[in-house]
ROLUMKE-979087 format. One record per residue (C-alpha): x, y, z. Coordinates in steps of 0.5 Angstrom, whole numbers, plus 500, padded with zeros to 3 digits. Example, Ala and Ser with C-alpha at 12.3 -4.5 7.8 and 13.67 -1.06 7.14 Angstrom:
2
525491516 527498514 
This chain:
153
528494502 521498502 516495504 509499505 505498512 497500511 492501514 484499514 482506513 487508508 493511511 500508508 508507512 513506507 518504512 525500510 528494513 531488512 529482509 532479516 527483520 523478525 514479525 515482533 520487530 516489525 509490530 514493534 515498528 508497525 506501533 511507532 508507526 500507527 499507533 495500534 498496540 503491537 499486542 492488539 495487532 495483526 499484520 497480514 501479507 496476501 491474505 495470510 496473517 503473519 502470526 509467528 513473531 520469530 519469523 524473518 520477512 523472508 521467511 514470509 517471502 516478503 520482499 521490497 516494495 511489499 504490502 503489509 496490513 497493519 490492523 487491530 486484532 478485534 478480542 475474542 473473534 477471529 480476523 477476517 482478513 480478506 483472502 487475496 493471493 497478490 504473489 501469483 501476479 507478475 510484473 513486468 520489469 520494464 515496458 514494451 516500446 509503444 509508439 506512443 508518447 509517454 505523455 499519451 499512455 499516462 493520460 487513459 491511467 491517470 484518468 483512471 487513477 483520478 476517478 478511483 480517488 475521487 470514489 474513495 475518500 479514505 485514499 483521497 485523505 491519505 493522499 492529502 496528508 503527504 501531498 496536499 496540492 495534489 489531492 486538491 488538484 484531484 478533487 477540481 478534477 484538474 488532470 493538468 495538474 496533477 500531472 504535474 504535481 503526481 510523485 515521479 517515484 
Protein backbone atom coordinates (compact mmCIF):
# COMPACT_ATOMS: atom_id res chain seq x y z
CA UNK A 1 0.00 0.00 0.00
CA UNK A 2 0.77 3.88 -0.30
CA UNK A 3 1.05 5.71 2.35
CA UNK A 4 2.21 9.33 2.32
CA UNK A 5 5.12 10.61 5.17
CA UNK A 6 5.26 14.55 5.27
CA UNK A 7 6.94 16.88 7.09
CA UNK A 8 6.29 20.20 9.48
CA UNK A 9 7.67 22.34 6.71
CA UNK A 10 5.73 20.94 3.89
CA UNK A 11 8.10 18.26 2.09
CA UNK A 12 5.89 14.92 1.05
CA UNK A 13 7.36 10.89 0.68
CA UNK A 14 4.82 8.93 -0.72
CA UNK A 15 6.48 5.81 0.18
CA UNK A 16 4.94 1.82 -0.44
CA UNK A 17 5.02 -0.54 2.22
CA UNK A 18 2.67 -3.33 3.75
CA UNK A 19 0.22 -3.22 5.93
CA UNK A 20 2.44 -5.38 8.17
CA UNK A 21 5.28 -3.10 8.21
CA UNK A 22 6.31 -2.45 12.15
CA UNK A 23 6.42 1.62 13.75
CA UNK A 24 10.51 0.90 14.09
CA UNK A 25 10.60 0.12 10.50
CA UNK A 26 8.93 2.69 9.38
CA UNK A 27 11.07 5.36 11.38
CA UNK A 28 14.01 3.67 10.01
CA UNK A 29 12.58 4.27 6.32
CA UNK A 30 11.05 7.76 7.55
CA UNK A 31 14.99 8.62 8.27
CA UNK A 32 16.32 7.53 4.84
CA UNK A 33 13.87 9.57 3.94
CA UNK A 34 13.89 12.84 5.54
CA UNK A 35 16.89 12.78 7.04
CA UNK A 36 15.64 13.30 10.99
CA UNK A 37 16.90 10.58 13.17
CA UNK A 38 14.76 7.68 13.81
CA UNK A 39 15.55 8.45 17.41
CA UNK A 40 14.64 11.99 17.57
CA UNK A 41 11.44 11.31 15.55
CA UNK A 42 8.00 11.16 16.16
CA UNK A 43 5.50 10.02 13.89
CA UNK A 44 1.80 10.89 14.07
CA UNK A 45 -1.16 9.74 12.34
CA UNK A 46 -4.52 11.66 13.15
CA UNK A 47 -3.36 13.35 15.75
CA UNK A 48 -2.11 10.36 17.72
CA UNK A 49 1.66 9.61 18.07
CA UNK A 50 2.68 6.37 16.97
CA UNK A 51 4.63 5.51 20.12
CA UNK A 52 4.74 1.56 20.05
CA UNK A 53 7.73 0.93 17.54
CA UNK A 54 6.41 -3.16 17.82
CA UNK A 55 2.99 -2.23 16.14
CA UNK A 56 2.24 -2.98 12.52
CA UNK A 57 0.41 -0.18 10.31
CA UNK A 58 -2.50 -1.93 10.82
CA UNK A 59 -2.46 -2.00 14.09
CA UNK A 60 -2.78 1.65 14.02
CA UNK A 61 -5.61 1.38 11.47
CA UNK A 62 -3.17 3.01 8.87
CA UNK A 63 -4.20 2.09 5.41
CA UNK A 64 -3.46 3.21 1.81
CA UNK A 65 -3.15 6.69 0.63
CA UNK A 66 -2.66 7.37 4.73
CA UNK A 67 -0.78 10.67 6.15
CA UNK A 68 1.83 10.31 8.49
CA UNK A 69 3.71 13.10 10.09
CA UNK A 70 7.24 12.70 10.27
CA UNK A 71 8.79 15.38 12.98
CA UNK A 72 11.73 15.86 15.41
CA UNK A 73 10.68 15.07 18.64
CA UNK A 74 11.52 18.37 20.50
CA UNK A 75 14.05 17.03 24.10
CA UNK A 76 12.88 17.19 27.34
CA UNK A 77 9.15 18.75 26.33
CA UNK A 78 6.16 17.18 25.30
CA UNK A 79 5.07 17.19 21.48
CA UNK A 80 2.26 19.14 20.57
CA UNK A 81 0.78 17.44 17.81
CA UNK A 82 -2.31 19.05 16.72
CA UNK A 83 -5.40 16.74 17.75
CA UNK A 84 -7.41 16.45 14.36
CA UNK A 85 -9.38 12.88 14.07
CA UNK A 86 -9.18 12.50 9.91
CA UNK A 87 -10.85 8.87 10.40
CA UNK A 88 -14.32 10.02 11.22
CA UNK A 89 -14.39 11.73 7.32
CA UNK A 90 -15.91 9.72 4.71
CA UNK A 91 -15.01 9.73 1.18
CA UNK A 92 -16.87 8.83 -1.30
CA UNK A 93 -15.60 6.42 -3.73
CA UNK A 94 -16.90 7.68 -7.07
CA UNK A 95 -18.78 10.91 -7.83
CA UNK A 96 -22.30 11.28 -8.48
CA UNK A 97 -23.11 12.20 -12.62
CA UNK A 98 -23.42 15.95 -12.82
CA UNK A 99 -24.30 17.64 -15.78
CA UNK A 100 -21.44 19.32 -15.98
CA UNK A 101 -18.67 18.92 -17.78
CA UNK A 102 -15.37 17.72 -16.10
CA UNK A 103 -13.81 20.48 -17.39
CA UNK A 104 -16.18 22.91 -15.66
CA UNK A 105 -16.45 21.04 -12.01
CA UNK A 106 -12.61 21.48 -11.93
CA UNK A 107 -12.44 24.84 -12.63
CA UNK A 108 -14.17 26.39 -9.02
CA UNK A 109 -11.26 23.49 -7.51
CA UNK A 110 -8.41 24.20 -9.20
CA UNK A 111 -9.10 28.05 -8.51
CA UNK A 112 -9.27 27.01 -4.83
CA UNK A 113 -6.59 24.95 -4.97
CA UNK A 114 -4.39 27.53 -6.80
CA UNK A 115 -5.22 30.31 -4.13
CA UNK A 116 -4.36 28.09 -1.24
CA UNK A 117 -0.67 27.51 -2.89
CA UNK A 118 -0.19 30.59 -3.60
CA UNK A 119 -0.92 31.69 0.45
CA UNK A 120 1.28 28.92 1.38
CA UNK A 121 4.70 29.04 0.63
CA UNK A 122 6.05 25.75 2.36
CA UNK A 123 3.41 23.73 -0.05
CA UNK A 124 4.32 25.86 -3.13
CA UNK A 125 7.98 24.58 -2.64
CA UNK A 126 7.18 21.06 -2.01
CA UNK A 127 5.43 21.31 -5.17
CA UNK A 128 8.33 22.86 -6.98
CA UNK A 129 10.63 20.52 -6.01
CA UNK A 130 8.61 17.33 -8.06
CA UNK A 131 6.95 19.70 -10.68
CA UNK A 132 8.76 22.79 -11.22
CA UNK A 133 6.77 23.96 -14.52
CA UNK A 134 3.64 23.73 -12.50
CA UNK A 135 4.40 25.70 -9.66
CA UNK A 136 5.87 28.51 -11.85
CA UNK A 137 2.53 28.04 -13.65
CA UNK A 138 0.72 28.92 -10.20
CA UNK A 139 2.65 31.46 -9.31
CA UNK A 140 1.71 33.56 -12.82
CA UNK A 141 -1.39 32.62 -11.76
CA UNK A 142 -1.96 30.78 -15.13
CA UNK A 143 -5.19 28.13 -14.51
CA UNK A 144 -4.46 27.12 -18.24
CA UNK A 145 -1.60 25.80 -17.49
CA UNK A 146 -1.85 24.42 -14.87
CA UNK A 147 -4.65 22.56 -15.97
CA UNK A 148 -2.40 21.03 -18.19
CA UNK A 149 0.60 20.44 -16.47
CA UNK A 150 -1.46 19.20 -12.62
CA UNK A 151 -0.65 15.40 -12.07
CA UNK A 152 -3.63 13.10 -13.47
CA UNK A 153 -2.97 10.78 -10.59
Amino acid sequence: MKIILTTLDGNVYPVEVGSDFEIINLKALCEQETGIAAARMSLSFNGRLLNDTSKTLADYSIGDNDIIVVQTAPSNASIDVPLIDFGSINVPRSRPHSSRTSEQALTPNLANMLQMLMSDPSKLEAIRQRFPDLANAIQQKDSGKCRILFPKN
